[in-house]
BALOBA-1460 file (C-alpha; in Angstrom, 3 decimals):
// residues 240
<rec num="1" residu="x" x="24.445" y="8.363" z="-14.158"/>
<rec num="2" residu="x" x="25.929" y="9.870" z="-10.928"/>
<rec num="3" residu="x" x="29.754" y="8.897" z="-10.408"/>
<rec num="4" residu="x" x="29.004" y="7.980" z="-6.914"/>
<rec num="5" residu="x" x="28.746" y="4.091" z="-7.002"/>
<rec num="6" residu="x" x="27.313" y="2.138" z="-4.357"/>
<rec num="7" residu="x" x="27.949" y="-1.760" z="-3.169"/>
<rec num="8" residu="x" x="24.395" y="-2.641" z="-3.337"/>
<rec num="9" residu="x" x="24.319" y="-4.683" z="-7.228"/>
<rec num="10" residu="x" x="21.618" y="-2.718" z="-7.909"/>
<rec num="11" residu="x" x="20.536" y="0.866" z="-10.176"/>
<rec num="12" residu="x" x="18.379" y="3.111" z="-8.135"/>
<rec num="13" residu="x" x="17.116" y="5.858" z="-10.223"/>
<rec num="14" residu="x" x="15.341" y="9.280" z="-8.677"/>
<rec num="15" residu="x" x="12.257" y="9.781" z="-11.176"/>
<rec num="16" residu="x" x="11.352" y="13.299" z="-8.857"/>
<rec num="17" residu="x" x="9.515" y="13.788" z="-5.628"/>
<rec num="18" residu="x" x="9.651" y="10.082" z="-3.650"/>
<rec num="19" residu="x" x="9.600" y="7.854" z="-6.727"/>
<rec num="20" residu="x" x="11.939" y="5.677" z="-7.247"/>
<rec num="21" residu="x" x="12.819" y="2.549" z="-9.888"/>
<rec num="22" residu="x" x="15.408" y="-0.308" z="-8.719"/>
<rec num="23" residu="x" x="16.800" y="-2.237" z="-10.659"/>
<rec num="24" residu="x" x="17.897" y="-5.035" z="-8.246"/>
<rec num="25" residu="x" x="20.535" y="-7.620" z="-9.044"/>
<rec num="26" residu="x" x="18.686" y="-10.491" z="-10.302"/>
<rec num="27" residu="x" x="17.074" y="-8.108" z="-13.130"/>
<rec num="28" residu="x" x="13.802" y="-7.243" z="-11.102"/>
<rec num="29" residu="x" x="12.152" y="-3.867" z="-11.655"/>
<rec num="30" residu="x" x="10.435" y="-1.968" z="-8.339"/>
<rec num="31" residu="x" x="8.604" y="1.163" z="-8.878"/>
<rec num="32" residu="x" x="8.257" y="2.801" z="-5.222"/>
<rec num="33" residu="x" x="5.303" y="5.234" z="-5.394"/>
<rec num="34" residu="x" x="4.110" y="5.517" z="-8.898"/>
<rec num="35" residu="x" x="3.784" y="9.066" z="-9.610"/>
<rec num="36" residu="x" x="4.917" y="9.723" z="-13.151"/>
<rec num="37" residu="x" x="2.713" y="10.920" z="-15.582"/>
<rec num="38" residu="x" x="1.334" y="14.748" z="-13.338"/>
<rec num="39" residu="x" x="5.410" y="14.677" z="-11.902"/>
<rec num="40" residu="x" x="6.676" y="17.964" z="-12.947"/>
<rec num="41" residu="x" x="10.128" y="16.953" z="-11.746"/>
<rec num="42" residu="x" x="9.824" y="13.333" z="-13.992"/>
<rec num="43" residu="x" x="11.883" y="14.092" z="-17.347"/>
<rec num="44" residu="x" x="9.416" y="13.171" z="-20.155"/>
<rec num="45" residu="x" x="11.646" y="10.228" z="-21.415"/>
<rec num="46" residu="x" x="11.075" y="8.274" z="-18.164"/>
<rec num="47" residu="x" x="7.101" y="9.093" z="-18.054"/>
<rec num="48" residu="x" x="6.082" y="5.593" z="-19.769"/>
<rec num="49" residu="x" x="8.301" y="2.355" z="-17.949"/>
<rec num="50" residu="x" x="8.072" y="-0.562" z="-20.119"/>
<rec num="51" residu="x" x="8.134" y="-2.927" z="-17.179"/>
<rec num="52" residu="x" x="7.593" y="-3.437" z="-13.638"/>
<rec num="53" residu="x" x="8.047" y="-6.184" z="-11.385"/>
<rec num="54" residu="x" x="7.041" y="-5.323" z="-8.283"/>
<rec num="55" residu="x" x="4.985" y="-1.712" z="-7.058"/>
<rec num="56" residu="x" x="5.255" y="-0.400" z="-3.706"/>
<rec num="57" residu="x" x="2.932" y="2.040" z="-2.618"/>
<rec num="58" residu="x" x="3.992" y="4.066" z="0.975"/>
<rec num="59" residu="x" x="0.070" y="5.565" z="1.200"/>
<rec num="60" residu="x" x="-2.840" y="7.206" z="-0.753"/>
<rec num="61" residu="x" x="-1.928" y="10.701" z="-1.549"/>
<rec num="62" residu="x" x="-1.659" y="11.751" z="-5.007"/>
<rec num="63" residu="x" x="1.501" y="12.757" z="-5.261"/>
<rec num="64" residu="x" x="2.611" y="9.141" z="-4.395"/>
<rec num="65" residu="x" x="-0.423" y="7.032" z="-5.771"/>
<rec num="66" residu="x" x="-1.298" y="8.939" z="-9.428"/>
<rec num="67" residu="x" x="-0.385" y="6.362" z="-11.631"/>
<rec num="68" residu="x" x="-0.738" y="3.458" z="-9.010"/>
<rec num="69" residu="x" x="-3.995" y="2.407" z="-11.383"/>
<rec num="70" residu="x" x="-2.529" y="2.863" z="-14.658"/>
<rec num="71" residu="x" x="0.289" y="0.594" z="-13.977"/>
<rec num="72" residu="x" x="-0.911" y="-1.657" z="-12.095"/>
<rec num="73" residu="x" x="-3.452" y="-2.220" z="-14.913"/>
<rec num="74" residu="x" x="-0.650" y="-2.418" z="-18.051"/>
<rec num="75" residu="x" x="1.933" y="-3.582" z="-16.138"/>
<rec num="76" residu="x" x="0.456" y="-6.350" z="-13.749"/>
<rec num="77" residu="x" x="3.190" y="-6.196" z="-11.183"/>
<rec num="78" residu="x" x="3.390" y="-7.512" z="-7.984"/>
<rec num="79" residu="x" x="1.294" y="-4.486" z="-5.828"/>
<rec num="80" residu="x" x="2.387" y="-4.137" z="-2.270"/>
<rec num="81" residu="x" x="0.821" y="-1.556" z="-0.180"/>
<rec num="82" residu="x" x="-1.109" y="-1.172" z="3.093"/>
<rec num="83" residu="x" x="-4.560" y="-3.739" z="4.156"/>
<rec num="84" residu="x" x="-7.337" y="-0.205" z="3.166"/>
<rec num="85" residu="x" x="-5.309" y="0.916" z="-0.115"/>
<rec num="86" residu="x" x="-4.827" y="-2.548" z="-1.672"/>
<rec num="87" residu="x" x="-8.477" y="-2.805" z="-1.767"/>
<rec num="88" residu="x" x="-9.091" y="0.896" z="-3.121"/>
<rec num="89" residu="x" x="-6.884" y="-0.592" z="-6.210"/>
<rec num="90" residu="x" x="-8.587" y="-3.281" z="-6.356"/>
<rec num="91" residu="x" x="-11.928" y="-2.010" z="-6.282"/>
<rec num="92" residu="x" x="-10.095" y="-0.156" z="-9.466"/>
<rec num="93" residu="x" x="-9.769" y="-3.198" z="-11.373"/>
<rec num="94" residu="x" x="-5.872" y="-3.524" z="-10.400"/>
<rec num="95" residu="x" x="-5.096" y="-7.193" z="-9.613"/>
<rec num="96" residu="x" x="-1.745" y="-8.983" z="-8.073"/>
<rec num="97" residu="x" x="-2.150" y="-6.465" z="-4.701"/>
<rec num="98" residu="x" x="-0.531" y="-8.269" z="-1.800"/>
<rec num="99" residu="x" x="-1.713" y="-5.912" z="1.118"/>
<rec num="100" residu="x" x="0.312" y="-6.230" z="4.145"/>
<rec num="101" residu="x" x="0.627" y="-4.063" z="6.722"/>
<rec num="102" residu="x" x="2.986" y="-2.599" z="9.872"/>
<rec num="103" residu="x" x="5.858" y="-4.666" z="11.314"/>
<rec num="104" residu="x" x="4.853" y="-7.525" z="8.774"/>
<rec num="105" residu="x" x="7.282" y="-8.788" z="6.159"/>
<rec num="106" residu="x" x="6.949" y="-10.605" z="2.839"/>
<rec num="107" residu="x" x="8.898" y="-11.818" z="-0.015"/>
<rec num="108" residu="x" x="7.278" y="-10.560" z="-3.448"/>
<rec num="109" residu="x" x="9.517" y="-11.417" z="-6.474"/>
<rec num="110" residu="x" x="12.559" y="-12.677" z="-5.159"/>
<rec num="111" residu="x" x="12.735" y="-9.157" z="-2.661"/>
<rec num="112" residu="x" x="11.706" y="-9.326" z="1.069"/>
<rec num="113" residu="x" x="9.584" y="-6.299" z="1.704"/>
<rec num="114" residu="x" x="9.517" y="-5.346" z="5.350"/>
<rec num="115" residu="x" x="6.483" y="-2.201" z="6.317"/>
<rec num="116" residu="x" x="7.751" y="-0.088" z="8.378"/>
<rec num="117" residu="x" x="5.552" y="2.967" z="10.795"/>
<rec num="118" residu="x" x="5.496" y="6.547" z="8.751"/>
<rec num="119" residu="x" x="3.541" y="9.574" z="10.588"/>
<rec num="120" residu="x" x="1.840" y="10.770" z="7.820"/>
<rec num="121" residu="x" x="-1.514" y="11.213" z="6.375"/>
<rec num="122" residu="x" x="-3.535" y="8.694" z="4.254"/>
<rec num="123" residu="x" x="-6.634" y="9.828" z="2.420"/>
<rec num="124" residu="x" x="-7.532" y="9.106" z="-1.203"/>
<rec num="125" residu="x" x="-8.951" y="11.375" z="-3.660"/>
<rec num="126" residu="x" x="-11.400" y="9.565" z="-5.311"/>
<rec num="127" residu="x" x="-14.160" y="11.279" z="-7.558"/>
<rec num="128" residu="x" x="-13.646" y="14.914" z="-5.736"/>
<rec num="129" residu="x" x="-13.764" y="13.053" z="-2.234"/>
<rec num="130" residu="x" x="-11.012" y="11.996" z="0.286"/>
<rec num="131" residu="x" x="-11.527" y="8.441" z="1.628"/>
<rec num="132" residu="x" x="-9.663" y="6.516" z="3.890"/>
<rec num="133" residu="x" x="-6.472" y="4.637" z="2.774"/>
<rec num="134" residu="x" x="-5.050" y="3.259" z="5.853"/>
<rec num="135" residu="x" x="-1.946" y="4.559" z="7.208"/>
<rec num="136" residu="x" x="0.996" y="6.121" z="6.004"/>
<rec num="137" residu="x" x="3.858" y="3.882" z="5.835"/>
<rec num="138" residu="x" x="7.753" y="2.894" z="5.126"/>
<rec num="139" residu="x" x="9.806" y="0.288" z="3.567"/>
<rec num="140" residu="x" x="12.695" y="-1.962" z="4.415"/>
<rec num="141" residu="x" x="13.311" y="-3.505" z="0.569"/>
<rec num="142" residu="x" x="16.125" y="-6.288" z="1.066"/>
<rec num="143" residu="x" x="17.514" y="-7.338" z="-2.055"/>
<rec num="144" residu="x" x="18.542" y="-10.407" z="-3.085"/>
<rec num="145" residu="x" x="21.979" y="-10.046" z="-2.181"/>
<rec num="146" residu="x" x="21.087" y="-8.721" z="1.210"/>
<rec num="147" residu="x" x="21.311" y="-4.994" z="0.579"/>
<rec num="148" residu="x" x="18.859" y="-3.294" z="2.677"/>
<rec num="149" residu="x" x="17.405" y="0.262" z="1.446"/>
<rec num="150" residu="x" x="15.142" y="2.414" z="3.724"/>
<rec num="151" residu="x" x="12.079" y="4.398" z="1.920"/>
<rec num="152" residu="x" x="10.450" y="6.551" z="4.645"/>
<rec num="153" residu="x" x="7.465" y="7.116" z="2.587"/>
<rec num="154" residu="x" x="6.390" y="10.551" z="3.707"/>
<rec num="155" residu="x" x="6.829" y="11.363" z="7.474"/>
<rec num="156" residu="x" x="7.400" y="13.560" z="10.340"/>
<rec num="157" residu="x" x="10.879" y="12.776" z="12.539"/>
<rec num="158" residu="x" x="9.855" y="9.431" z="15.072"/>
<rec num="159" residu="x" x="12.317" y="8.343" z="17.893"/>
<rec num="160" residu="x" x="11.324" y="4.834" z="17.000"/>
<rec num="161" residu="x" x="13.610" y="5.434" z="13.460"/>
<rec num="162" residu="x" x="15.967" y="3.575" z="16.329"/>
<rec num="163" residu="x" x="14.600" y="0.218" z="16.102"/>
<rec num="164" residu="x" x="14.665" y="0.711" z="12.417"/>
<rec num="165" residu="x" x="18.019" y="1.152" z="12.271"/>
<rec num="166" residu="x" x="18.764" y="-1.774" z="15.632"/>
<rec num="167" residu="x" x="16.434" y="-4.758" z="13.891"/>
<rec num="168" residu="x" x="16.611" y="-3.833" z="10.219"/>
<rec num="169" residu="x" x="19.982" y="-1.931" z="9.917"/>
<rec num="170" residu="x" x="19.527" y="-0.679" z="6.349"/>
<rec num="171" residu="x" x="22.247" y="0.618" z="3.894"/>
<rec num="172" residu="x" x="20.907" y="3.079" z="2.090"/>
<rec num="173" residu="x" x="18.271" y="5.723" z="3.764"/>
<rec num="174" residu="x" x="16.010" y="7.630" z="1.311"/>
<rec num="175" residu="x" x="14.475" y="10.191" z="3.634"/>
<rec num="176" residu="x" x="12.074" y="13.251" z="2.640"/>
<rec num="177" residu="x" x="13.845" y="16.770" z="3.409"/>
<rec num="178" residu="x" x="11.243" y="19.403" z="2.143"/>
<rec num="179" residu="x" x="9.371" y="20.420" z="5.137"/>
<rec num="180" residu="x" x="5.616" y="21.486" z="5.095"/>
<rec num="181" residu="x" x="4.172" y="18.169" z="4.762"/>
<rec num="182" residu="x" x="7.360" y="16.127" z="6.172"/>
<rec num="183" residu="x" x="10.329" y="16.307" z="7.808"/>
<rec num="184" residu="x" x="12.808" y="18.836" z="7.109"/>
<rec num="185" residu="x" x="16.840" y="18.452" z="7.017"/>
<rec num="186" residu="x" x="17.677" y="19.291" z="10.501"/>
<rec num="187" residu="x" x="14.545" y="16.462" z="11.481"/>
<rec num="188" residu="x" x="16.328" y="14.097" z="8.446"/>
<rec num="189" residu="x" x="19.569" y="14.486" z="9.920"/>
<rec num="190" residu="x" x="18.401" y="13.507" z="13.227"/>
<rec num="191" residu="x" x="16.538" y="10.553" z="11.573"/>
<rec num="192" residu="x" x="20.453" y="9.493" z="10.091"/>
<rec num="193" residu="x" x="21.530" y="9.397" z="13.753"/>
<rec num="194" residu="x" x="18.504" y="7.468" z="15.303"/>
<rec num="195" residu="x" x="18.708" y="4.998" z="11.859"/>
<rec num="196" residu="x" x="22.856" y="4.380" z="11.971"/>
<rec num="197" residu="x" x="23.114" y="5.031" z="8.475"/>
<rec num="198" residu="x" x="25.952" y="6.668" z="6.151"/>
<rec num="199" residu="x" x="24.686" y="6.765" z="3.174"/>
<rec num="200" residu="x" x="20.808" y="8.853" z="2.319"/>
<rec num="201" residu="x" x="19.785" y="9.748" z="-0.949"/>
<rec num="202" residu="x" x="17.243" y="12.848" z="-0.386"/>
<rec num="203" residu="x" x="13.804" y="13.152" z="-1.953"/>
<rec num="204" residu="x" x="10.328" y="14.792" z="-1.678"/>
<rec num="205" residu="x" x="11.735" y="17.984" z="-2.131"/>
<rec num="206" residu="x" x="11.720" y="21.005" z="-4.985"/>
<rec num="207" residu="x" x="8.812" y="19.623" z="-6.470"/>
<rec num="208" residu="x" x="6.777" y="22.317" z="-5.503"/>
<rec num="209" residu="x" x="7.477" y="26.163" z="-3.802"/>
<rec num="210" residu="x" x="6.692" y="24.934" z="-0.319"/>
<rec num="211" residu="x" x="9.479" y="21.649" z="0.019"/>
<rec num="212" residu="x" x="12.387" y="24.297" z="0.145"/>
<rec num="213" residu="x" x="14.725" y="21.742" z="2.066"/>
<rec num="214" residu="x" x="17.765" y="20.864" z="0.303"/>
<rec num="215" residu="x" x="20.654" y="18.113" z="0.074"/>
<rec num="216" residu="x" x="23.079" y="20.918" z="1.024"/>
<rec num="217" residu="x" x="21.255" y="22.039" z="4.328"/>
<rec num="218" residu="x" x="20.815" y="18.195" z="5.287"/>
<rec num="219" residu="x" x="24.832" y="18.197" z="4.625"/>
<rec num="220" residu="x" x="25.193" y="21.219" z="6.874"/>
<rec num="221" residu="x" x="22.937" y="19.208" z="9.512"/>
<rec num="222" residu="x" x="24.847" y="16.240" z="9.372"/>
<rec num="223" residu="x" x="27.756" y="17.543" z="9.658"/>
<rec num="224" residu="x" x="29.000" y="15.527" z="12.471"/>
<rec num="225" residu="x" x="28.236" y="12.245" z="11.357"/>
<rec num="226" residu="x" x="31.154" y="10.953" z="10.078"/>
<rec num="227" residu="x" x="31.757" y="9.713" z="6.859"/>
<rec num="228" residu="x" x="28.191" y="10.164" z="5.770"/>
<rec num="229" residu="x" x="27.305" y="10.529" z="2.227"/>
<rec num="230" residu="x" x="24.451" y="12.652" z="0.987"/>
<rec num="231" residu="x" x="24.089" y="11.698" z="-3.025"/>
<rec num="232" residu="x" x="22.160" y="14.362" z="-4.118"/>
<rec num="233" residu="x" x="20.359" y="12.565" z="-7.222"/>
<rec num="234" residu="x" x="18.350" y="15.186" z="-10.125"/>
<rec num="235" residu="x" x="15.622" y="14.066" z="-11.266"/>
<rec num="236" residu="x" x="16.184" y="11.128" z="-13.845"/>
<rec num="237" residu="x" x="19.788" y="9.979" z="-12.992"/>
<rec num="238" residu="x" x="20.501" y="6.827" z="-11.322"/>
<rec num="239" residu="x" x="23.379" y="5.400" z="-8.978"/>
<rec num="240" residu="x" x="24.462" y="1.844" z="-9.042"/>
């Protein structure tokens, strides 16, 4: 456990890469992309959750998706995710998917789930072939004491991060820094001004050689925003 607290009533723990669990504060559990058993960055004591309330899936890659069945299957939580992969997991034998898609908003377990545009990718591997899963997307999770945490999902910088931040005006950001396949920090740190927000847990990054961004260089890049905290999270410890 970081000593960094946050106001939110909730424990948000970093299990490596862009997964996340939240604990919110009526007791629900959220896995945000399942990728847990093939994460190298997932310490082995958090590779098998217990329990999950709700799954949110930001698109179809594996690296966000690889236990999406597995889970969904043991765990029968509440699967949110976009119109085209809801139905791949379905047509897995995963049940309790509530496909939505971008700009729409529903309330799954207490937490209003808002999708939000990513520009990103979407295929899924599926038997050695790459079909289509939709779009990439984001998150606005709004807990049930009105704390409102951003997951980007996997994306390139977007000026329309703005409207995010005018309509939604989230508290926490968690925003990919590793470059290559997303944004880097000097595109995340822009993405902090366009959003409004002071407070960004980084992710997607270190997992592999080719995400070399880093908390410190999104610091460096932020520099001007004042009173902005980077909480740079390692893999397993949480922040409540």
């Amino acid at each position: 456990m970081t000593n960094t607290r946050l106001d939110c009533g909730a424990t948000i723990t970093w299990l490596g890469h862009s997964t996340f669990t939240i604990e919110s504060p009526a007791g629900k559990i959220l896995i945000v992309d399942p990728w847990i058993q093939g994460n190298p960055a997932c310490p082995p004591a958090l590779k098998n959750p217990a329990r999950a309330d709700v799954m949110l899936i930001t698109h179809g890659h594996f690296d966000h998706i690889g236990d999406a069945v597995a889970l969904g299957k043991a765990l029968s939580p509440a699967v949110v995710g976009i119109y085209e992969t809801c139905h791949w997991l379905e047509s897995k034998g995963v049940q309790g998917c509530s496909a939505m898609n971008k700009g729409g908003a529903q309330t799954v377990q207490g937490i209003k789930v808002t999708m939000t545009h990513a520009i990103h990718s979407c295929g899924i591997l599926d038997d050695g072939k790459i079909i289509y899963g939709g779009e990439a997307a984001g998150y606005v999770i709004e807990l049930e004491n009105g704390y409102r945490i951003y997951h980007a999902g996997d994306t390139a910088l977007f000026s329309d991060m703005t409207i995010i931040g005018k309509l939604w005006k989230p508290d926490l950001a968690l925003l990919p820094i590793g470059d290559h396949f997303t944004m880097d920090p000097v595109q995340a740190a822009e993405a902090l001004r366009y959003l409004g927000v002071k407070t960004v847990i980084p992710m997607h990054f270190g997992t592999f050689p080719l995400l070399r961004g880093t908390p410190g260089a999104l610091r460096d890049a932020a520099a001007d925003i004042e009173g902005l905290r980077v909480i740079d999270l390692k893999p397993g410890e949480s922040i409540r």
